[in-house]
N, C-alpha and C positions, 0 to 999 in steps of 0.2 A: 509222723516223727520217725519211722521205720528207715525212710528214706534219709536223712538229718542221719541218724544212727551208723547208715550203711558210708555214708559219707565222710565222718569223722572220722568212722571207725571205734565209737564206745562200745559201753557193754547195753545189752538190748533189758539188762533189768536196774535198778537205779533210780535214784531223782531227776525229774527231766530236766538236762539245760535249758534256761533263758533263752528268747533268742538273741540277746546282747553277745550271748557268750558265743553261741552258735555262730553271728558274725563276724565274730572275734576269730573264731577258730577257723571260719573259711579266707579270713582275711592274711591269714599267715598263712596257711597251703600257697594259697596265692602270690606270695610275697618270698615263700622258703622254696617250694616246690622246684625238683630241676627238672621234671617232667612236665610235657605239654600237656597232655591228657588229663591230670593231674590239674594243673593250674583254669584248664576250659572246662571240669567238672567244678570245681571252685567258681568262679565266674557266674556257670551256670547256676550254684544253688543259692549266690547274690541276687540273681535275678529274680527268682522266683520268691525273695525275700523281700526283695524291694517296695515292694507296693504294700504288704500290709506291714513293715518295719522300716519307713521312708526314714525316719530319722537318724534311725541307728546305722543304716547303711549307708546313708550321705556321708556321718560323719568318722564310720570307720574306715570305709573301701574307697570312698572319690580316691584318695592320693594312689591307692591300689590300680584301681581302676584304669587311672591316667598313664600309669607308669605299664602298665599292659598294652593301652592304645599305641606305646613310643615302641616297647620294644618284640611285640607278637606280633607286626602288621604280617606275615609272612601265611598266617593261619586266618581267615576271614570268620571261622565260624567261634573263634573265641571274641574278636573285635565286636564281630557282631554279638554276642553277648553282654560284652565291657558297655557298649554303646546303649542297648536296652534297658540297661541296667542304673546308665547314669542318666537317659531320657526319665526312667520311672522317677528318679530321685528328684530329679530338678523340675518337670512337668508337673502343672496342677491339673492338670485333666485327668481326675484319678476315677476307675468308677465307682460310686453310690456306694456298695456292698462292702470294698473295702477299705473303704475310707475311715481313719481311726477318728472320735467324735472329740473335733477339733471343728471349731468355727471356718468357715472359707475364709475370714483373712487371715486368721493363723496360717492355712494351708498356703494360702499367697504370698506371708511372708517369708514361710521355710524356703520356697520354690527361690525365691528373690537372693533369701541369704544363700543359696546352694549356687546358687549361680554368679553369685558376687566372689564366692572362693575360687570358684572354677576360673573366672576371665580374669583373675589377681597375675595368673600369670599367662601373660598374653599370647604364648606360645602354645598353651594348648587351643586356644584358638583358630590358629596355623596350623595345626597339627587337624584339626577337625576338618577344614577347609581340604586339607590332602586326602584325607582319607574319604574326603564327598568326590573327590576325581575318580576314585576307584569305581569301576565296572560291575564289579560284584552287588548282586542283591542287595544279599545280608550282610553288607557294609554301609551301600551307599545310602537304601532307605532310612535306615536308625540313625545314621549320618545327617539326611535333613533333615526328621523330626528334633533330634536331638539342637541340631542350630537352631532350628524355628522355636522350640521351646526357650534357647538361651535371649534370643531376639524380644520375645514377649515378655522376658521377664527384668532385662536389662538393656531395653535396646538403645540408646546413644553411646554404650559405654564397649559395646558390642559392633556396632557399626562402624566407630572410629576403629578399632582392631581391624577391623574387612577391611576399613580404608584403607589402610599404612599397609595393608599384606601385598606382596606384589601379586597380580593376578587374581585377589583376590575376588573380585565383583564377577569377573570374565568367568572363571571356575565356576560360579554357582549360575552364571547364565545358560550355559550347556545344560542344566536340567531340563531347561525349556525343549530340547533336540531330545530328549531320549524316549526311546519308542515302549518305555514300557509305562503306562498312562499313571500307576499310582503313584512314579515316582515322579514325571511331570506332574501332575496336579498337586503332587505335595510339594515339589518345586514352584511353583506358581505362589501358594500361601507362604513358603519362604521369602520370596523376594516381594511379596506383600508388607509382611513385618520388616526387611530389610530398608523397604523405600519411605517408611514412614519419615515424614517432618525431616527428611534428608536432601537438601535440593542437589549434593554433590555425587551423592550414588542416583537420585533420578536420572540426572546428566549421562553420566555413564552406563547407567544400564538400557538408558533410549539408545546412546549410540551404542549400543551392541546391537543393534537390531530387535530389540525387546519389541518394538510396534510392528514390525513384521511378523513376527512369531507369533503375537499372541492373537491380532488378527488373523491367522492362520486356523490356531485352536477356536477359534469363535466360528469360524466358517465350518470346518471340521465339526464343531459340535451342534450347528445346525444354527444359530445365533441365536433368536429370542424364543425358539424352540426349544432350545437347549437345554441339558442339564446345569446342575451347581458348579462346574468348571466353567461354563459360562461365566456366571456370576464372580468368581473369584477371579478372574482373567478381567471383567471388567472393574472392578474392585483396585487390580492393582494399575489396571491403564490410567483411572481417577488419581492413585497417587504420583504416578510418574507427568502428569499435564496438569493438576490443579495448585494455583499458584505458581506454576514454574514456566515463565515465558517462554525459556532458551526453547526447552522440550516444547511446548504449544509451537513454536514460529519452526521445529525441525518436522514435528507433525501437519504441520501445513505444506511446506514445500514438497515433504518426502511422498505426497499427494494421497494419502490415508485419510482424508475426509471422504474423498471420493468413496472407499472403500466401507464406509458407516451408512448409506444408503439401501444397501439391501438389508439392514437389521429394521426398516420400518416398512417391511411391506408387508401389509396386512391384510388378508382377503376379506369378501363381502358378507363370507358369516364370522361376526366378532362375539359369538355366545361361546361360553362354556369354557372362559382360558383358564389355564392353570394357572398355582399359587407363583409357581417357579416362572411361567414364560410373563408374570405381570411384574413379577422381582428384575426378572433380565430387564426388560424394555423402562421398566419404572429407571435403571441404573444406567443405559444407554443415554435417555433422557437428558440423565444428569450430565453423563459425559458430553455430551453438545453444549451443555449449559457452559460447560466448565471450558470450554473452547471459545465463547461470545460470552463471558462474563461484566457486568460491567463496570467491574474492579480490573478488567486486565489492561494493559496500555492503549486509549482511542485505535493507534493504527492495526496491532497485531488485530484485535476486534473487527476492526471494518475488516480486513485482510480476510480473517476467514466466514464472516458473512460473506461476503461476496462470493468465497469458495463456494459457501455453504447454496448460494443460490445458483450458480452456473453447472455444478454440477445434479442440480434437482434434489436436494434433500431437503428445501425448504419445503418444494410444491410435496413432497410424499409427507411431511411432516402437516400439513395441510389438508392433506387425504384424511391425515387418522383425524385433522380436529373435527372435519366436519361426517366422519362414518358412525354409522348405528352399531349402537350394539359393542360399543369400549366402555369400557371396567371406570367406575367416577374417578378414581387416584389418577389411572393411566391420560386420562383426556385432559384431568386437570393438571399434570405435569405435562401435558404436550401446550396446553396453553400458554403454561409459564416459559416454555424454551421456545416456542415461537414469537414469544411477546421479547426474549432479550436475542434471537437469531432479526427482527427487524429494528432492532431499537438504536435510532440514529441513523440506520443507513438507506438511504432515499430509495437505491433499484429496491430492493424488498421492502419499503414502505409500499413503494406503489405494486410491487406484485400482490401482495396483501390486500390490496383495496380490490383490486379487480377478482380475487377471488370469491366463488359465491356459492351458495348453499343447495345441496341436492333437493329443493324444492318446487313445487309449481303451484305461482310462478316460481323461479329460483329470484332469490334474494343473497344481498350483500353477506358476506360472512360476517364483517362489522356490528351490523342490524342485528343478524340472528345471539352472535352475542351478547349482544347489550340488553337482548329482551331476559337474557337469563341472569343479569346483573341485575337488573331491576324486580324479578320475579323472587318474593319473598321465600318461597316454598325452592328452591334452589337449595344446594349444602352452601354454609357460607366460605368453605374452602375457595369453593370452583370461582363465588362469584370475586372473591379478592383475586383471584386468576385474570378472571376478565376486566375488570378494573387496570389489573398491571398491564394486560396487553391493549388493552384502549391505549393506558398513557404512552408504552413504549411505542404503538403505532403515530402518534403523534410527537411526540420526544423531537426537536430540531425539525419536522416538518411541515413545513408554513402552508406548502400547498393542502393535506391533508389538512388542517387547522382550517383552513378558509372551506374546506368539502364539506366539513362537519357545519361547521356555523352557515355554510349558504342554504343548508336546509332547514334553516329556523326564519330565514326572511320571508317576509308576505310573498316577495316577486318568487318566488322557487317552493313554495310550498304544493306537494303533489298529494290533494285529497284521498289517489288510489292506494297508494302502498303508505308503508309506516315507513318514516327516515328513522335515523339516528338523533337530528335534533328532536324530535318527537319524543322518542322515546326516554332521553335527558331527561324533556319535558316534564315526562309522567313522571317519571320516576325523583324527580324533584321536587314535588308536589303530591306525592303518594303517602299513605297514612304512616307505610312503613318507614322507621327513624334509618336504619338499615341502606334501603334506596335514597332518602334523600341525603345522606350524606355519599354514596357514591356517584350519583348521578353530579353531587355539586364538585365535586372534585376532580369528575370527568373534565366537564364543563369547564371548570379552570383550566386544567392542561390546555383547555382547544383554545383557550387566551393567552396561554404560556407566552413571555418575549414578542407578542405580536400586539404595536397599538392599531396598527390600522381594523383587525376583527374588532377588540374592544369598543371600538366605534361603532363597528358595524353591528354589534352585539343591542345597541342603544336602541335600533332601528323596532327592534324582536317587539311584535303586540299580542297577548295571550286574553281570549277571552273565559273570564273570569265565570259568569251565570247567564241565562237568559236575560235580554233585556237591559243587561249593564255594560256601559261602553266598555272597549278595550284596554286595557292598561298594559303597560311596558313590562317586563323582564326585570329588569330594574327595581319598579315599584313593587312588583308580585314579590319579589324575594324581602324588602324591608317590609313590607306588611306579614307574612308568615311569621318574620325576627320577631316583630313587634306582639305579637300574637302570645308568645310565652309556650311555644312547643316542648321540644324533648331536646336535653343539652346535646345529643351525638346530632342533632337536624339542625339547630342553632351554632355548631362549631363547624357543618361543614357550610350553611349561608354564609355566614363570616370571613371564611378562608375562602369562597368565588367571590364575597365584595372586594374583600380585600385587593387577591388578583386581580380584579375587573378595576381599579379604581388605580391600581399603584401604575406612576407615570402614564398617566391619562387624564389630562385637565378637562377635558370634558365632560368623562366620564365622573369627575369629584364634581362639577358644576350640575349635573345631571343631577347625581345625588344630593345635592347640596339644597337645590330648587324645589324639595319636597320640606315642609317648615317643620314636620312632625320627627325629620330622621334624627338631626341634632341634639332636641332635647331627650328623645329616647337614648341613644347613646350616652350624655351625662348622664342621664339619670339608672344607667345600668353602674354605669363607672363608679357615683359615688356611693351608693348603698355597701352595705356591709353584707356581705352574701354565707352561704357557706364554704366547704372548699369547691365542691363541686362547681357551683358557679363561677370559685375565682378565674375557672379557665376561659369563659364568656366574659366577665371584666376583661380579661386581658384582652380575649380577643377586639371588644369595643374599642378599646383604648388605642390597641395598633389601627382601626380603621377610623377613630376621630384624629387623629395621627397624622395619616396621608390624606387626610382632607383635608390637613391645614400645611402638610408639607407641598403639596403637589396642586395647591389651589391658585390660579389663576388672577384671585379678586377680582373675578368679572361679575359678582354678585355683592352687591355693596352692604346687605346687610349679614353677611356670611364670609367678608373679606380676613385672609389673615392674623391681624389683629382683635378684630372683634373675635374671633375663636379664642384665643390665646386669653383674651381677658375673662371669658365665659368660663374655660377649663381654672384659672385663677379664683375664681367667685365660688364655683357651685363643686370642685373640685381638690383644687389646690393641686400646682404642680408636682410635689413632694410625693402626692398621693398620685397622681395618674400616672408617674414614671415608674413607682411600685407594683401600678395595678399592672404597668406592661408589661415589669420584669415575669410578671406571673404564667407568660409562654413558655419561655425558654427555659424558665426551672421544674418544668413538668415533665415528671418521668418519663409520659410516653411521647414527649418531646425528642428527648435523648433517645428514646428506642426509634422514632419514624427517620432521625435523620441518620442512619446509620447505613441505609441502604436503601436503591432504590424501590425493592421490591417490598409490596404490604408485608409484615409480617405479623398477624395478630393472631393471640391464642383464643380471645372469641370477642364475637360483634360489639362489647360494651367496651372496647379498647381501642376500637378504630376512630380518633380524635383528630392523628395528623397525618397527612402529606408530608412525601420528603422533598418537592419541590418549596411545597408553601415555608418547610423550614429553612431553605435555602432563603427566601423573601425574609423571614424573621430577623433573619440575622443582616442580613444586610438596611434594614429597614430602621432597627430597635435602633441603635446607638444615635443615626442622623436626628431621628424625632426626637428624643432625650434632649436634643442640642436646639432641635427649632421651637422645643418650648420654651425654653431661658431665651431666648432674644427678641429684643426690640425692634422696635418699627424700623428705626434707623438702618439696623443690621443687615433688618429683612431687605431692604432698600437696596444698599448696597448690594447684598448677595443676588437681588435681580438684575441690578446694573451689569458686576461681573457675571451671572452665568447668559446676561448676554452679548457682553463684549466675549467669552468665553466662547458661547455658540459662533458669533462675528469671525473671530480666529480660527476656529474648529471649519468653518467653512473656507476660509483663504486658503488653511494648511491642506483640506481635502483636495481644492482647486489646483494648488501645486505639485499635491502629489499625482494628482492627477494629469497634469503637463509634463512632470517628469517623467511618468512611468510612458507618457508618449514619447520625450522626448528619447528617453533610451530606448524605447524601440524601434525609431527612427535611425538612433544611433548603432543599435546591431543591424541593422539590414543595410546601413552604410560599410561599417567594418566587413559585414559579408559579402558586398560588392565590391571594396577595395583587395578584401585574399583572394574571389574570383580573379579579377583582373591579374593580382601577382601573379597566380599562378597561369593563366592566359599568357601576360608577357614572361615569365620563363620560360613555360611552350616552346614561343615566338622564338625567342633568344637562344632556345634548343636548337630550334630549327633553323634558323641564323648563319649560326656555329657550324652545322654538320655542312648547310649550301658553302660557305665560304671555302669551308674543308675541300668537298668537290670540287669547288671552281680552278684551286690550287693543286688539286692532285690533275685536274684536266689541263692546265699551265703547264706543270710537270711535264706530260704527257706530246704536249704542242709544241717543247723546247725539244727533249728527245728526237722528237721527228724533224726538226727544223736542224740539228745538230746529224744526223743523219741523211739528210737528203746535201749537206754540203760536202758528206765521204764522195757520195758519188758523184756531186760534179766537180773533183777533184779526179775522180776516176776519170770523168767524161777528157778532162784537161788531158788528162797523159796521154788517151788514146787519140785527141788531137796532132799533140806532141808528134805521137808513133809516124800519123800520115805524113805530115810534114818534113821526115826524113826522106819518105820517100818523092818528096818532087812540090814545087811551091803551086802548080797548077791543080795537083789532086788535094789539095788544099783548101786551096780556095773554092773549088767544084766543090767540096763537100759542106765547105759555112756554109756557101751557096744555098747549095738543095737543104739542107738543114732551117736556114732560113726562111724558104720559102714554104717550107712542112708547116712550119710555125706559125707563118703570116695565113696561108691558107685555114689551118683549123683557129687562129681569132678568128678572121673571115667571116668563117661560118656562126660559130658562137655570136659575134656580133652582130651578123644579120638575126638571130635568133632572139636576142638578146633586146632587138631594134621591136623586132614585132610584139616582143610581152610588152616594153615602153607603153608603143603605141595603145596597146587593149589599154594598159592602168590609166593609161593618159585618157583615154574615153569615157574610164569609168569613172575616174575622179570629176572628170568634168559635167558629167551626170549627177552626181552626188555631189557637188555645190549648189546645185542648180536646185535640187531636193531640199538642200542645207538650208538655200538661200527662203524657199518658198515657207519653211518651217521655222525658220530664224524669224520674219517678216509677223506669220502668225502668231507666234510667241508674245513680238515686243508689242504687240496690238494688243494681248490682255492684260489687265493690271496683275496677276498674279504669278507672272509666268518670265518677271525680271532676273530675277538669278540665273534661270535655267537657261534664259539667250544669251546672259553671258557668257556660259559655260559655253556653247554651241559658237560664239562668233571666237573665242580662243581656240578649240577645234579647229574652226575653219579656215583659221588664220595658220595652223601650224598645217593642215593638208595644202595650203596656198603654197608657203613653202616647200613643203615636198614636191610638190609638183612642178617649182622653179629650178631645184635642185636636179632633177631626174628630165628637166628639159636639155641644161647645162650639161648635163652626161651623154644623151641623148643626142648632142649637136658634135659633142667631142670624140664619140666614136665614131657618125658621120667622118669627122675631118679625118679620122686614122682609115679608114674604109678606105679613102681617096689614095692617101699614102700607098696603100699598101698595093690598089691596081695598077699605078704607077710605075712601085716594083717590079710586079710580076711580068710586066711589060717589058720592062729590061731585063727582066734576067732570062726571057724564053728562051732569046737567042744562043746565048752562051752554055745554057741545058744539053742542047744538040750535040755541040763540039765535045764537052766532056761525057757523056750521058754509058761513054764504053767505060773510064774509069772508074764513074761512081758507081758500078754496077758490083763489084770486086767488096763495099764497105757497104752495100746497103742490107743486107743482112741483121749486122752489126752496131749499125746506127738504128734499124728499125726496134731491135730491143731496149735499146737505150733511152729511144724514144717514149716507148709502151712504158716503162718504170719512172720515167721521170709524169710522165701524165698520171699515174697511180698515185705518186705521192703528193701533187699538186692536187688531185682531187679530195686526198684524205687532209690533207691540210687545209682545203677551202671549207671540207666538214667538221673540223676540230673550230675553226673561228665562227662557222655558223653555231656548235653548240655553244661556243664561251657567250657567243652575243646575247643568249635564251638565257643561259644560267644567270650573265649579268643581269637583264630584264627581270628574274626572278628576285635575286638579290636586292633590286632598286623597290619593288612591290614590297617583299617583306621588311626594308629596312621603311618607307611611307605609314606600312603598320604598325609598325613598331612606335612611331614618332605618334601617330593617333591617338594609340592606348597609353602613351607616358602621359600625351595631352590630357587624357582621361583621366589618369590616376591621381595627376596634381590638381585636377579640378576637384575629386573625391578629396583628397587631402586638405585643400579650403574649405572644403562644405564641412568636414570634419572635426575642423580647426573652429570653425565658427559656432557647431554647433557645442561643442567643448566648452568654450566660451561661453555664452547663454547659460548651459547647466551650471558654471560657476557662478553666473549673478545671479541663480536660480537659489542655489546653496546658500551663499551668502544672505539674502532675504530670507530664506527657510532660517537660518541662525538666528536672524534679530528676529523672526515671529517665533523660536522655539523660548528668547530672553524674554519676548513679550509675555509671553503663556505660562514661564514657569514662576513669574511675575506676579502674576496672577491667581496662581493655585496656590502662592503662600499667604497671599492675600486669602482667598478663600479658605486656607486650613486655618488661621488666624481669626477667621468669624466662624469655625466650628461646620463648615459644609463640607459633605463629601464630596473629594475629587479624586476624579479616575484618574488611574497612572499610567505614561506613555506605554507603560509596558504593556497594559491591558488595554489601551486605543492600541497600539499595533498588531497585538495579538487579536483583539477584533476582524482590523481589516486582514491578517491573515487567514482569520477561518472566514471571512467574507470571502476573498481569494479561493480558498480551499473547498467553499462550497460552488460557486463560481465552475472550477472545474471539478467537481463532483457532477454537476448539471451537462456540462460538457461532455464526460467521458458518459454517461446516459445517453444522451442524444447520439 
């Protein structure tokens, strides 16, 4: 009290103040005080008050307190006091010693109501939030605990404040980033309490990169090594992914499953783990769980299965199931997230099968399971573990379903090793009530949705003792019923008849043909039992049920009616529709259907299946209804379900034409946009020839336009000689002329000798034509093609008349022109001194006029090629249009079909629904299109499932 004394400033002799009063007096220093020093010595002796005077300092200094945090922020070490001091007040985490002797709910409700005045006003909230950004130690840390405390004590009321704060989520994310660890890890349990039952702060604190980081500290702390940072980092990853899709499907993508794989590698001594490294791995576990749950949407599910298997976390999860020397909890949690990482999805159904046991020889991991499911001396934990992962292994897998049951047939039974149906077997048939109900329940699964096993299941012969024939599967299990066992061994025979019998007329006729099963079943149904047995009535009851719903009348003393009147006489309807209700209202009715996985708190509770509840409820209502009806009814309702079947098969047939005919119909459409786009090509390229041929017109005008400057030029300098004398004139046409005539001349004689070669060769090559034309028209298959060939040779006949005609016409000009030159030698002579004066003159005139005649004779030889190109491309062109309209009838026609195709789908859709009021009208269940199409889309969908496996 010295201290207290030196504080106020009393006198040191006296009656001692209360401490009411004491915090009275500090609460004014605090509030009057115009010194800092002064008001952070006040503060300080709150705190130290706070814990063993929680109530009186709540309610005198909070508003103190607050009004310190708004306006000291300048002084860290008084904040950090205020903060200390309001964490003490409103935290229950007080310790032991001194704690005033208050009940802990007292103490949790002071904490509740301290914290209810504090967030009244939502700005200190805000205010708290600022001062968690600050850097400082002895701010920031009392800053989180202190929120973490407000969090636990009011948190919806608390977290909608953080909401509406700007910035507010993002500010407390950075704790994750800061390098001093106490404040991260007490950052980490903040945003623990923050994320609780929040899915709009989970969202945003995943995209802050929250699975980066925390992944980060997990690697940093060594992962299932780890310490308790560990654990809280996976604590709060659980809240941010469980139930919340967005965040599960952003933790998929963002590729962080990959990164869950190194927290299961476990070496090959597994002795001696710590409490802490079985807590991390036990919550890893969960966290996989919680990623393939089978509450979360089918797709995100399969989605990150399949992650889960391509990047190997399944095979290392498979490591720990089958390694020596794991902790019972730890193996029996790997079983259950193995059994929901394959459940329903085929590539990890079937890697799971081929997995196999470090044994020799090695055996099935399947097997080595199932022997500790059926081993009595097992914990009964592990074996409801392996129970779930039998079913999840089988769950939607038909092929796995036919593996299991092909090892119970005669033709596949292998003497050397133990199977799996084996071991069903035994454990079906074992003393323990324990094993035969999960053996029978196995057993069911492997029937699930499949009649073709059920049949095949009938085949199954079990010898019973030495010396006594065989008997069926079938009868072994009605005789044990019949026998008076143990009610958990008698509720799971029941629920495999059940299975085994529902939509299976065989299998009810099977049953049916032994004369002892019928009257045992009345006579369970009508007796007055206790409760414990009501649950076996009930069960009888659903199984004399589907043997009279699902029965065939291929057995005349056992037909439909005769059941119906029997349940009348020895029963009474009244009464067996009561005794059925007696499933569905059983408590542990309501708890098995709740999910899929066992969950029982011990062995005398395990009664139901949450498949079989699935059959309960679909099954109860119809039989209710096919005990009240008559022959008649019955009648009719076979007629319809098989004019129903009748239809069910047209409509499948159609859908079935049509799903061809539209795919005939898209590989037409995709042949008809090839072709567009081929003839736009075509018609690109068109376009630009035409363009050329025109700009090479252009070109051939130009020059043609130019070569008549110059023989206007040539004119004048005519002209010129002419003044000078009418003799140097004529000498120069003259010799001009004969320049002329001489280089035709020649070119013609040149010209003479290519004729003659073509003219040899074409007559070679009709001759060829003719001998191949000849052998053509002599085979029968070879008519088209000599047509083609005698049009050929009809158009080179031609040519070759044509090029004779040429050929005789230059002849005739040849004659002409020696003729000339014969006349004009003479008169060469006489002028040969004048023309000596222009020959200069004329020989350049000469040289340019032959240049341009020869770039002229080259401009008409290209237009003739471009044309030729031109006439080929526009030929193509005309093909592929031929094309396209022939596409466009096939088109047209097949259009056409799909509408008369439609139209009959209509009147069989009038017929059907026709039909099914008809059947609701006599009280039969009918399925609804929605649920036939949804069928054939996960038919479809499993379809390619099998697909993208291969």
């Amino acid at each position: 009290m010295n201290f207290l004394r030196g504080v106020m400033g009393g006198p040191s002799a006296g009656p001692q103040p209360s401490g009411a009063d004491t915090i009275q007096k500090l609460c004014d220093r605090v509030a009057s005080s115009t010194l800092l020093d002064d008001r952070r010595d006040a503060v300080r002796a709150l705190k130290a008050l706070s814990k063993k005077y929680r109530l009186e300092v709540g309610i005198q200094a909070m508003e103190h307190l607050v009004h310190v945090l708004q306006t000291d922020r300048s002084d860290s070490e008084i904040i950090g006091y205020a903060l200390d001091t309001l964490y003490n007040v409103i935290s229950n985490d007080l310790e032991e010693e001194e704690q005033e002797e208050n009940s802990p709910k007292q103490g949790d409700d002071l904490g509740s109501q301290f914290t209810e005045i504090f967030i009244k006003q939502p700005e200190n909230v805000t205010l708290l939030l600022t001062l968690v950004e600050e850097f400082d130690f002895h701010v920031r840390w009392p800053g989180v605990k202190l929120l973490t405390s407000l969090l636990k004590q009011q948190g919806p009321q608390v977290q909608q404040i953080i909401l509406v704060s700007p910035m507010g989520v993002s500010r407390l994310m950075d704790l994750l980033a800061d390098s001093r660890e106490v404040i991260r890890n007490d950052g980490v349990l903040l945003l623990q309490q923050l994320t609780k039952s929040n899915a709009a702060i989970q969202k945003i604190v995943a995209f802050e990169n929250a699975f980066e980081r925390l992944l980060d500290i997990v690697t940093e702390e060594g992962n299932s090594d780890g310490g308790i940072v560990v654990e809280d980092c996976l604590l709060l990853l659980q809240n941010l992914l469980k139930n919340n899709n967005s965040n599960q499907n952003f933790f998929k993508e963002g590729s962080y499953i990959q990164r869950m794989k190194p927290w299961f590698e476990v070496g090959d001594d597994n002795c001696g783990w710590s409490a802490q490294k079985v807590t991390n791995l036990h919550l890893m576990l969960q966290l996989v769980r919680v990623l393939v749950s089978p509450t979360n949407p089918p797709g995100a599910t399969t989605s990150c299965q399949k992650a889960m298997f391509h990047c190997g976390l399944l095979q290392q999860l498979c490591t720990i199931l089958m390694a020596t020397g794991v902790p019972a909890d730890i193996l029996t949690e790997t079983i259950n997230t193995v059994s929901e990482v394959i459940r329903g999805c085929q590539m990890n159904q079937d890697y799971f099968a081929s997995v196999n046991a470090p044994s020799n020889p090695p055996r099935p991991a399947i097997v080595v399971l199932l022997m500790s499911m059926v081993n009595e001396r097992q914990p009964f934990v592990l074996r409801c573990a392996v129970l779930y992962c039998f079913q999840c292994f089988l769950y939607k897998n038909h092929k796995g379903q036919g593996e299991i049951v092909s090892t119970l047939l005669p033709s596949t039974i292998d003497g050397s090793s133990v199977s799996a149906g084996q071991l069903l077997c035994g454990g079906l048939f074992s003393t323990d009530s324990l094993s035969n109900w999960c053996a029978a329940v196995a057993l069911a699964h492997a029937l699930q949705e499949n009649a073709a096993l059920k049949e095949q299941l009938l085949r199954v012969q079990l010898a019973t003792s030495i010396g006594n024939p065989p008997v069926s599967l079938l009868q072994q299990c009605t005789n044990i019923l019949s026998q008076g066992s143990k009610v958990q061994t008698r509720v799971g025979l029941l629920m495999l008849l059940c299975t085994w019998l529902s939509n299976c007329s065989i299998a009810v006729t099977h049953f049916l043909h032994n004369p002892a099963n019928v009257p045992f079943l009345t006579g369970q149904i009508a007796e007055n039992l206790g409760e414990e047995e009501q649950l076996v009535q009930g069960l009888c009851a659903l199984l004399l049920g589907i043997s009279i719903y699902y029965n065939d009348n291929s057995l005349e003393n056992y037909r439909k009616e005769k059941l119906k009147q029997l349940i009348e006489k020895r029963i009474g309807r009244e009464n067996f529709v009561e005794k059925l209700g007696f499933i569905s209202k059983h408590e542990l009715y309501s708890r098995a259907a709740q999910k899929p996985q066992p969950g029982f708190s011990s062995p005398e509770h395990m009664m139901f299946d949450h498949e079989f509840t699935k059959l309960v409820k679909e099954l109860e209502g119809v039989i209710s209804k096919a005990i009240y009806k008559s022959s008649e009814e019955d009648k009719k309702e076979e007629e319809v379900k098989k004019t129903l079947e009748q239809h069910d098969n047209i409509v499948t047939h159609y859908k079935k034409v049509i799903r061809e005919q539209d795919q005939e119909l898209e590989e037409l459409k995709q042949q008809v946009s090839t072709l567009k786009s081929q003839n736009e090509q075509l018609q690109v390229t068109v376009t630009q020839q035409v363009s050329q041929i025109q700009q090479h017109k252009d070109q051939y005008n130009l020059l043609k336009v130019q070569l008549g400057k110059d023989t206007q030029h040539h004119n004048s300098h005519g002209d010129t000689l002419q003044m000078n004398g009418i003799q140097l004139e004529e000498v120069s046409k003259l010799r001009e002329e004969l320049e002329d005539w001489r280089n035709r001349h020649e070119q013609l004689q040149g010209q003479l000798k290519e004729k003659d070669a073509v003219i040899e060769n074409l007559k070679s090559l009709q001759v060829e034509m003719g001998t191949e034309q000849s052998s053509q028209l002599s085979s029968s298959g070879g008519m088209e093609h000599s047509a083609e060939l005698q049009k050929e040779l009809e158009l080179l006949r031609t040519q070759i008349q044509l090029q004779a005609a040429e050929i005789s016409k230059l002849q005739t000009e040849n004659q002409k022109l020696q003729a000339m030159n014969t006349a004009i030698d003479p008169a060469l002579g006489a002028s040969s001194a004048v023309a000596s004066r222009s020959s200069e003159k004329e020989g350049r005139l000469l040289q340019e006029l032959g240049e341009l005649q020869s770039e002229v004779k080259a401009l008409s030889e290209e237009k003739a090629s471009l044309q030729q190109q031109l006439d080929s491309s526009s030929s193509t062109v005309a093909i592929l249009q031929d094309e396209k309209s022939k596409l466009q009838q096939e088109v047209a026609e097949a259009k056409k079909e799909q509408d008369d195709l439609l139209v009959l789908l209509a009147d069989q859709d009038q017929k059907l629904s026709a039909l099914r009021s008809k059947l609701k009208d006599l009280g039969m269940p009918v399925e609804d299109e929605d649920d036939i199409e949804s069928g054939d889309q996960a038919d479809e969908d499993e379809d390619g499932d099998e697909e993208e496996q291969d």
